[in-house]
MDAnalysis code that builds the backbone (N, CA, C; Angstrom):
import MDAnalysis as mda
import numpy as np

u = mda.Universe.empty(270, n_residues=90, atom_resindex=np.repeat(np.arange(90), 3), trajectory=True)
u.add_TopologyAttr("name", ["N", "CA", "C"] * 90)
u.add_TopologyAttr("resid", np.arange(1, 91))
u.add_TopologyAttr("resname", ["UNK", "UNK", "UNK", "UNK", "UNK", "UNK", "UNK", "UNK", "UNK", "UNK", "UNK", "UNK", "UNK", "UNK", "UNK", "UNK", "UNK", "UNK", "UNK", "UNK", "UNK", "UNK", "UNK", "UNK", "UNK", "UNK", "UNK", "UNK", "UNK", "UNK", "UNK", "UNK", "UNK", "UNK", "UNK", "UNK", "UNK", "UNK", "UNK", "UNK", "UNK", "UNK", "UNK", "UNK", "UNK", "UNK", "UNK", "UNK", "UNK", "UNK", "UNK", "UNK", "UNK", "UNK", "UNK", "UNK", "UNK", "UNK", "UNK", "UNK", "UNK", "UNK", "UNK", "UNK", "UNK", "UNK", "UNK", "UNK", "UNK", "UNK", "UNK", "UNK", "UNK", "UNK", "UNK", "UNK", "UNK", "UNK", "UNK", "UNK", "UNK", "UNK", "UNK", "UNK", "UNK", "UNK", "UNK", "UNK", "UNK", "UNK"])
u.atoms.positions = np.array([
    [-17.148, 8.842, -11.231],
    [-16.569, 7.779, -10.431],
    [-15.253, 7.330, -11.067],
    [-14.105, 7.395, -10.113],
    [-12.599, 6.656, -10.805],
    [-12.832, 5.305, -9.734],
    [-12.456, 4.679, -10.897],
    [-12.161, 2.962, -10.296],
    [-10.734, 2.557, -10.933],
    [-9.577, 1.898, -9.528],
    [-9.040, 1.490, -10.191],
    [-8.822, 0.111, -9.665],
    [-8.364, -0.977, -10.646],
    [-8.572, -2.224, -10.471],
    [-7.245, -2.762, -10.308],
    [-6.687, -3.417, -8.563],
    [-5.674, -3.814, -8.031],
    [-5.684, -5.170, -8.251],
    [-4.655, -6.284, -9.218],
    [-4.513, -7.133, -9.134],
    [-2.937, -8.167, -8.309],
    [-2.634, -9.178, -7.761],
    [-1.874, -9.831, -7.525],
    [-1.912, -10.950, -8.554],
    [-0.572, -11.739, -9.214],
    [-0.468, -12.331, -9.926],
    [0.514, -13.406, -9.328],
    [0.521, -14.797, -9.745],
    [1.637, -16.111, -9.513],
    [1.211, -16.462, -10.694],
    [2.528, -17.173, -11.359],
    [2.441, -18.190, -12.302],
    [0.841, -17.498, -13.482],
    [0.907, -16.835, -13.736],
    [0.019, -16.858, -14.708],
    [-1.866, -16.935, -14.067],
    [-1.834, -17.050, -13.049],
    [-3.192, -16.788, -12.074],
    [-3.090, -15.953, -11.355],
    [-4.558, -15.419, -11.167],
    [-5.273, -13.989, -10.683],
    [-5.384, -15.050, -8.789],
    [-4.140, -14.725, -8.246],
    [-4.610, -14.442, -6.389],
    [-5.441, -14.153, -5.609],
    [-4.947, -12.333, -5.782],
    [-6.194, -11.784, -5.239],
    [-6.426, -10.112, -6.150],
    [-7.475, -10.269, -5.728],
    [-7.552, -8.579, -6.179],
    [-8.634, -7.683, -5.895],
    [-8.577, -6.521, -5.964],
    [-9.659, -5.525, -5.381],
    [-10.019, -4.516, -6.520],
    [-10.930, -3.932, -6.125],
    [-11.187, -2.646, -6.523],
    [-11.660, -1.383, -5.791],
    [-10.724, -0.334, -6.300],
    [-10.818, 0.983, -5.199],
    [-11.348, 2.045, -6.129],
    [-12.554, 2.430, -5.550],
    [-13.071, 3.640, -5.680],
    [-12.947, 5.110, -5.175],
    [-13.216, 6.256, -6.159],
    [-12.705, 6.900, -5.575],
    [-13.811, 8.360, -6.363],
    [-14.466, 8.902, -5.268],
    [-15.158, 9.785, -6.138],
    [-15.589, 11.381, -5.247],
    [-14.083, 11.802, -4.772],
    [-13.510, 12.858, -5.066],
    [-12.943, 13.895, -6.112],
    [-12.870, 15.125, -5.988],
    [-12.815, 15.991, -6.481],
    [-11.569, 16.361, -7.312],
    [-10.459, 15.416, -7.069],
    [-8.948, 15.468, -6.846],
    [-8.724, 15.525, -8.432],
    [-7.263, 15.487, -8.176],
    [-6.657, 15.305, -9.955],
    [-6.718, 14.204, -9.899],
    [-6.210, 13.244, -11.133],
    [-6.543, 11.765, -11.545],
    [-4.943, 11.186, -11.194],
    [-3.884, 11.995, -11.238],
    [-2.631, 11.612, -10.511],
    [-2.977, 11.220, -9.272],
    [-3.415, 12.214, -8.337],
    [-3.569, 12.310, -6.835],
    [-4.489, 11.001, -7.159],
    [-5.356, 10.632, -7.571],
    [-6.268, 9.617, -7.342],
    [-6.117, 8.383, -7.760],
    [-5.034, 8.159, -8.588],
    [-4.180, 6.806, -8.598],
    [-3.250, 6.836, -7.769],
    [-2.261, 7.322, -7.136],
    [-1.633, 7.619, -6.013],
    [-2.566, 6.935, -4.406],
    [-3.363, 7.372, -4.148],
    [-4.586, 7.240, -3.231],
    [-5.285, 5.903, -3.681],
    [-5.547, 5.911, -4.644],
    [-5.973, 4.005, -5.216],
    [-4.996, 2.785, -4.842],
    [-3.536, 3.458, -5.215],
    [-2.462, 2.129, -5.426],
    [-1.954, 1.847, -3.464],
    [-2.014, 2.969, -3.019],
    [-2.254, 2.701, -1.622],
    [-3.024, 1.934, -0.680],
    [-4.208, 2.416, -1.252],
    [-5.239, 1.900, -0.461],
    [-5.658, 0.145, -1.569],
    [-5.130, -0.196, -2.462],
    [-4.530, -1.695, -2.675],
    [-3.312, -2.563, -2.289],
    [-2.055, -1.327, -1.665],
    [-1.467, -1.870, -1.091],
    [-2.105, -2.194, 0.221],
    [-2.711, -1.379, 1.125],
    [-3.429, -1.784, 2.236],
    [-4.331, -2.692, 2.370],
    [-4.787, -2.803, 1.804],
    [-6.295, -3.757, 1.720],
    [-5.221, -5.701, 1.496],
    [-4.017, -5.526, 0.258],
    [-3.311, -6.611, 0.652],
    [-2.060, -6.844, 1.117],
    [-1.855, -5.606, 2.196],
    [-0.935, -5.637, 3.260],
    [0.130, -5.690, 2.565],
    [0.907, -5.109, 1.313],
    [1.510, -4.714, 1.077],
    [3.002, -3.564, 1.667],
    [3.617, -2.763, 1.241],
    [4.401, -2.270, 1.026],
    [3.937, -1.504, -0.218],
    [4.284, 0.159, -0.334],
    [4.044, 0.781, -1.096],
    [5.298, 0.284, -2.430],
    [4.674, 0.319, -3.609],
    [5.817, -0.178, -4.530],
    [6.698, 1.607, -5.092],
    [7.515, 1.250, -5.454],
    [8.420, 2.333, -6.277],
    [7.921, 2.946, -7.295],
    [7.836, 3.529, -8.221],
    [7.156, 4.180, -9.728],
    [8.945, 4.323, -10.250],
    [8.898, 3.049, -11.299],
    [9.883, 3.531, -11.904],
    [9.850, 3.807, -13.603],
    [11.022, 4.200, -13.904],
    [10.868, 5.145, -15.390],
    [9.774, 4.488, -16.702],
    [10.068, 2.749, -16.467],
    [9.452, 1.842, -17.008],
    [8.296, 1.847, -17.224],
    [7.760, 1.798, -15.400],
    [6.649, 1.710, -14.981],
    [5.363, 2.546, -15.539],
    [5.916, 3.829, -15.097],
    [5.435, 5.287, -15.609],
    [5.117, 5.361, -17.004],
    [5.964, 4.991, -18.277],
    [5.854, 4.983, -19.429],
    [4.488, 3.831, -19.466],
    [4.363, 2.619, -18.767],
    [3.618, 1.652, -19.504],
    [2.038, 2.492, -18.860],
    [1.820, 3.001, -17.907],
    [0.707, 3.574, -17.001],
    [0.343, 4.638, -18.213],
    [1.514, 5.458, -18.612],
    [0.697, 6.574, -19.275],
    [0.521, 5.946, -20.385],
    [0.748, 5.139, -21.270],
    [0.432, 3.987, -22.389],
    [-0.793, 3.471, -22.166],
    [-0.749, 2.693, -21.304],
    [-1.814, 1.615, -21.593],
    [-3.028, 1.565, -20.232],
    [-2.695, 3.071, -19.401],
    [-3.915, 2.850, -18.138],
    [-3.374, 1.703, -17.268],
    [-2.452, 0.806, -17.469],
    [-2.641, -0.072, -16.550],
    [-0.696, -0.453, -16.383],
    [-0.435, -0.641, -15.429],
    [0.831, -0.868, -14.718],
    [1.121, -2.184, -14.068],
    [2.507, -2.682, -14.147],
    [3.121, -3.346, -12.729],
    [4.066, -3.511, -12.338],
    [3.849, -3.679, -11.222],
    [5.303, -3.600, -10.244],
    [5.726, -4.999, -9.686],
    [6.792, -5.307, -10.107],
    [7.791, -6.529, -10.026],
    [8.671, -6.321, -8.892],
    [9.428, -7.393, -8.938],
    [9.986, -7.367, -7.278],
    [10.825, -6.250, -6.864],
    [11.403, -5.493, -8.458],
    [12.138, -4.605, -8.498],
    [11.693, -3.339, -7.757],
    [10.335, -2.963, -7.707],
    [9.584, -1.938, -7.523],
    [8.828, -2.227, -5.979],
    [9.371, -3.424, -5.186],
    [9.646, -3.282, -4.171],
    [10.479, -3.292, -3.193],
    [10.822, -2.738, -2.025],
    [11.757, -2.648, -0.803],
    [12.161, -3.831, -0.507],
    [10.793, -4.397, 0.263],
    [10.567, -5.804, 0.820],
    [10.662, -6.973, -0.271],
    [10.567, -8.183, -0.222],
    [10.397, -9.410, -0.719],
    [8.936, -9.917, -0.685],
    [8.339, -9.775, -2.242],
    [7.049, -10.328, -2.421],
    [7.174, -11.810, -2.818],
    [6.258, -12.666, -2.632],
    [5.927, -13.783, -2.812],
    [4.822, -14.283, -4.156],
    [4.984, -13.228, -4.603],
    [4.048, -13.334, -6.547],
    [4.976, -13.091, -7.319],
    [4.610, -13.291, -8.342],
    [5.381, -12.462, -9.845],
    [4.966, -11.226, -9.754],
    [4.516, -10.362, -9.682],
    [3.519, -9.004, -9.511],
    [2.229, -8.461, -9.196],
    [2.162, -7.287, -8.993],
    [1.205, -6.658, -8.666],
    [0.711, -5.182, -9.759],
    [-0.581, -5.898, -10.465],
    [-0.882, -4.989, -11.647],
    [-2.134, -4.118, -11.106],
    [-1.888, -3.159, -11.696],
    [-3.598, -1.916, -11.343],
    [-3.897, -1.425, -12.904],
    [-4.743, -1.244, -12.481],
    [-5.358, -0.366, -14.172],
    [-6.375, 0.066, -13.684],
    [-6.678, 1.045, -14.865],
    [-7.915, 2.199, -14.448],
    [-9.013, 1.405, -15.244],
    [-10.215, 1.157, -14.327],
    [-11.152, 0.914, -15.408],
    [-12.054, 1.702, -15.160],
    [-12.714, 3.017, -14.544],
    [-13.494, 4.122, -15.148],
    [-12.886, 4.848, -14.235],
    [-13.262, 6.322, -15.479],
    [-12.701, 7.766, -15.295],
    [-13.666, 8.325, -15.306],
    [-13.898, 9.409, -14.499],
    [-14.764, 10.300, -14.369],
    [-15.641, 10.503, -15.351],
    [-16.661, 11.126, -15.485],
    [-17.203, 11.588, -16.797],
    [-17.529, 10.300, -17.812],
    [-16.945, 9.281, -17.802],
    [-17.259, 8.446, -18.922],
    [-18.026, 7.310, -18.369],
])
């Protein structure tokens, strides 16, 4: 089972947030890809950007976010964080 855990953030408080499962066969790219989507959907989002930053802190630390920079549109939080909290096999 991959779970990854979609948070929204203001001021230092947890908004809203979800968790997306996912327990397909796929690579673990394809399946954070398919996670961060289906958390943009669930809070009606806009898909965010992956930038150079971003990417470095994800393969670091499992867990990411995307600031206003890393979106198109105009969000109304400070960010939107995901992290992996289980990987297959473990």
């Amino acid at each position: 089972m991959f779970r990854l855990w979609g948070k929204i953030w203001k001021d230092n408080r947890l908004l809203r947030d979800t968790v997306i499962c996912d327990d397909s066969q796929d690579t673990r790219t394809h399946k954070i890809f398919r996670g961060l989507e289906s958390v943009c959907y669930e809070m009606d989002l806009g898909n965010p950007i992956w930038l150079d930053s971003t990417v470095k802190d994800f393969q670091k630390h499992d867990k990411a976010r995307f600031y206003q920079d890393n979106f198109i549109e105009q969000i109304d939080f400070d960010y939107l964080e995901i992290q992996v909290i289980e990987e297959d096999g473990q």
